[in-house]
N, C-alpha and C positions, 0 to 999 in steps of 0.2 A: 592537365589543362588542355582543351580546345584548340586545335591548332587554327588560327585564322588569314586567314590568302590576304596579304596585301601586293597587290600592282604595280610594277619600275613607278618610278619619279615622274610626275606627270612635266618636269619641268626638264633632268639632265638625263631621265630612263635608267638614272641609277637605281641600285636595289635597293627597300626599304626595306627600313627595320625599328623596330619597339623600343621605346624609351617609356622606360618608368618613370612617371609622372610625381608617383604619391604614395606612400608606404603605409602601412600602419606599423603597430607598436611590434608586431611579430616579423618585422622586416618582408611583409609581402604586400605584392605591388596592388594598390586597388587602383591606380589612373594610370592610363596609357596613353601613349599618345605617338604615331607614325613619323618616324624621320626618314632622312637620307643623307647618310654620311660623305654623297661626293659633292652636293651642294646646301646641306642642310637647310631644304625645308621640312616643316615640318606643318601637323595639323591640331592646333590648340584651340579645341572649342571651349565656349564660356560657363560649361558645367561637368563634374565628375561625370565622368562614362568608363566604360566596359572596352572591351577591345573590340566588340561588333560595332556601336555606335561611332567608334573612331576609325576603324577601318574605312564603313561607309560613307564617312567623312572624306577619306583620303582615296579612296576608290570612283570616286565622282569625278567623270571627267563633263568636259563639256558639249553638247552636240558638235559633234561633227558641220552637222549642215547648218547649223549658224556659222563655225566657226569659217568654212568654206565660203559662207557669202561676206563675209568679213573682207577675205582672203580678196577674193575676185572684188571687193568695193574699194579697196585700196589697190589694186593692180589699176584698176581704173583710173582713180586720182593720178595714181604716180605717170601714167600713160598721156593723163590729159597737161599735166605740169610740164612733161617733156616735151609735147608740142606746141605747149605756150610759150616756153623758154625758145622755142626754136624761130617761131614767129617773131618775138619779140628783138631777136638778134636780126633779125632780117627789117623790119620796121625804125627802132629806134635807131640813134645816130651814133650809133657805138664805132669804136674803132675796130681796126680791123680784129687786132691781137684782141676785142673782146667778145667779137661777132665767131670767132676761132672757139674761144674759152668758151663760151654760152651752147655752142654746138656740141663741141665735147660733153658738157655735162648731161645735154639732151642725147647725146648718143649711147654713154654710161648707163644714165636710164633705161632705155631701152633694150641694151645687152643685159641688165639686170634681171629685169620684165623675164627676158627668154631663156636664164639662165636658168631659174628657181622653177622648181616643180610647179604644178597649178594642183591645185586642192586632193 
Protein backbone atom coordinates (compact mmCIF):
# COMPACT_ATOMS: atom_id res chain seq x y z
CA UNK A 1 0.00 0.00 0.00
CA UNK A 2 0.78 3.84 -0.64
CA UNK A 3 2.64 5.29 1.79
CA UNK A 4 0.97 8.54 2.68
CA UNK A 5 2.96 11.75 4.59
CA UNK A 6 0.94 13.05 7.46
CA UNK A 7 2.20 16.32 9.29
CA UNK A 8 3.28 16.77 13.48
CA UNK A 9 -0.02 17.56 15.39
CA UNK A 10 -1.25 20.82 14.26
CA UNK A 11 -2.11 21.24 17.96
CA UNK A 12 0.99 19.54 20.50
CA UNK A 13 3.56 18.86 17.02
CA UNK A 14 3.26 15.36 18.08
CA UNK A 15 3.68 12.71 15.58
CA UNK A 16 0.61 11.37 13.83
CA UNK A 17 -0.54 8.23 13.13
CA UNK A 18 -3.50 5.94 11.35
CA UNK A 19 -6.21 4.65 13.12
CA UNK A 20 -8.47 2.19 11.49
CA UNK A 21 -11.66 3.48 11.24
CA UNK A 22 -13.58 0.54 9.71
CA UNK A 23 -12.75 -3.02 8.54
CA UNK A 24 -14.43 -5.14 6.29
CA UNK A 25 -15.19 -8.81 6.63
CA UNK A 26 -11.37 -9.90 5.58
CA UNK A 27 -10.17 -7.70 8.56
CA UNK A 28 -8.72 -4.84 6.17
CA UNK A 29 -9.04 -1.54 6.97
CA UNK A 30 -11.29 0.55 4.38
CA UNK A 31 -11.53 4.07 6.76
CA UNK A 32 -8.79 5.78 8.18
CA UNK A 33 -8.60 8.33 9.99
CA UNK A 34 -5.22 10.69 11.42
CA UNK A 35 -4.51 10.71 15.13
CA UNK A 36 -1.99 11.80 17.68
CA UNK A 37 -1.26 9.74 20.41
CA UNK A 38 0.26 12.60 22.70
CA UNK A 39 -3.01 14.65 22.65
CA UNK A 40 -5.33 12.61 20.59
CA UNK A 41 -6.77 14.61 18.12
CA UNK A 42 -7.83 13.28 15.62
CA UNK A 43 -9.80 13.96 12.08
CA UNK A 44 -13.31 12.29 11.53
CA UNK A 45 -14.97 13.46 8.60
CA UNK A 46 -18.71 12.81 7.93
CA UNK A 47 -18.03 10.20 5.10
CA UNK A 48 -15.97 6.96 4.26
CA UNK A 49 -12.69 8.06 2.71
CA UNK A 50 -9.35 6.78 1.78
CA UNK A 51 -6.19 7.86 3.49
CA UNK A 52 -5.68 10.79 0.76
CA UNK A 53 -8.88 12.49 1.50
CA UNK A 54 -8.06 12.15 5.33
CA UNK A 55 -4.68 12.97 5.17
CA UNK A 56 -5.79 16.24 3.38
CA UNK A 57 -7.94 16.67 6.08
CA UNK A 58 -5.37 16.60 8.70
CA UNK A 59 -2.66 18.22 6.60
CA UNK A 60 -4.77 21.71 6.40
CA UNK A 61 -3.36 24.13 8.35
CA UNK A 62 -4.52 27.39 8.59
CA UNK A 63 -3.10 30.69 6.76
CA UNK A 64 -0.43 31.89 8.48
CA UNK A 65 -1.32 35.59 7.60
CA UNK A 66 -4.80 35.33 9.04
CA UNK A 67 -3.55 33.67 11.86
CA UNK A 68 -0.87 36.48 12.49
CA UNK A 69 -3.44 39.40 12.17
CA UNK A 70 -5.36 37.44 14.78
CA UNK A 71 -2.20 37.40 16.64
CA UNK A 72 -1.35 41.23 16.46
CA UNK A 73 -5.54 42.14 16.96
CA UNK A 74 -5.48 40.61 20.26
CA UNK A 75 -1.86 42.06 21.38
CA UNK A 76 -3.80 45.05 20.58
CA UNK A 77 -6.80 44.52 22.85
CA UNK A 78 -4.59 43.22 25.54
CA UNK A 79 -2.25 46.52 25.16
CA UNK A 80 -5.21 48.87 25.03
CA UNK A 81 -6.96 46.87 28.49
CA UNK A 82 -3.69 47.60 30.21
CA UNK A 83 -3.72 51.16 29.73
CA UNK A 84 -7.26 51.45 30.65
CA UNK A 85 -6.65 49.48 33.78
CA UNK A 86 -3.81 51.79 34.46
CA UNK A 87 -6.06 54.97 33.98
CA UNK A 88 -8.72 53.77 35.70
CA UNK A 89 -6.41 53.23 38.87
CA UNK A 90 -5.38 56.65 38.71
CA UNK A 91 -9.00 58.19 38.11
CA UNK A 92 -11.34 56.27 40.35
CA UNK A 93 -11.28 56.50 44.29
CA UNK A 94 -9.70 53.34 44.90
CA UNK A 95 -7.47 52.77 47.78
CA UNK A 96 -4.09 52.84 47.75
CA UNK A 97 -3.47 48.85 48.34
CA UNK A 98 -5.94 48.83 44.99
CA UNK A 99 -4.43 51.68 42.95
CA UNK A 100 -0.98 49.09 43.78
CA UNK A 101 -3.10 45.85 42.56
CA UNK A 102 -4.62 47.62 39.35
CA UNK A 103 -0.97 48.73 38.35
CA UNK A 104 0.44 45.51 38.82
CA UNK A 105 -2.03 43.70 36.66
CA UNK A 106 -1.30 46.37 34.00
CA UNK A 107 2.27 45.91 34.35
CA UNK A 108 1.89 41.77 33.90
CA UNK A 109 0.26 42.69 30.77
CA UNK A 110 2.65 44.44 29.48
CA UNK A 111 5.66 42.16 30.37
CA UNK A 112 3.34 39.47 28.77
CA UNK A 113 2.95 41.61 25.47
CA UNK A 114 7.14 41.57 25.32
CA UNK A 115 7.62 38.39 26.43
CA UNK A 116 5.77 36.22 23.68
CA UNK A 117 7.12 36.04 20.14
CA UNK A 118 5.14 38.34 17.54
CA UNK A 119 3.81 36.41 14.52
Amino acid sequence: MEQVELEPCPFCGGEAQWDCMTSNEQYECTEWSPECPKCGATVILDRTCGKHEAAAAWNTRTNDQAKNEEIARLREALELAANRMQRLSLELPFSTAERYEAEEWAQEARHELKDKPRG
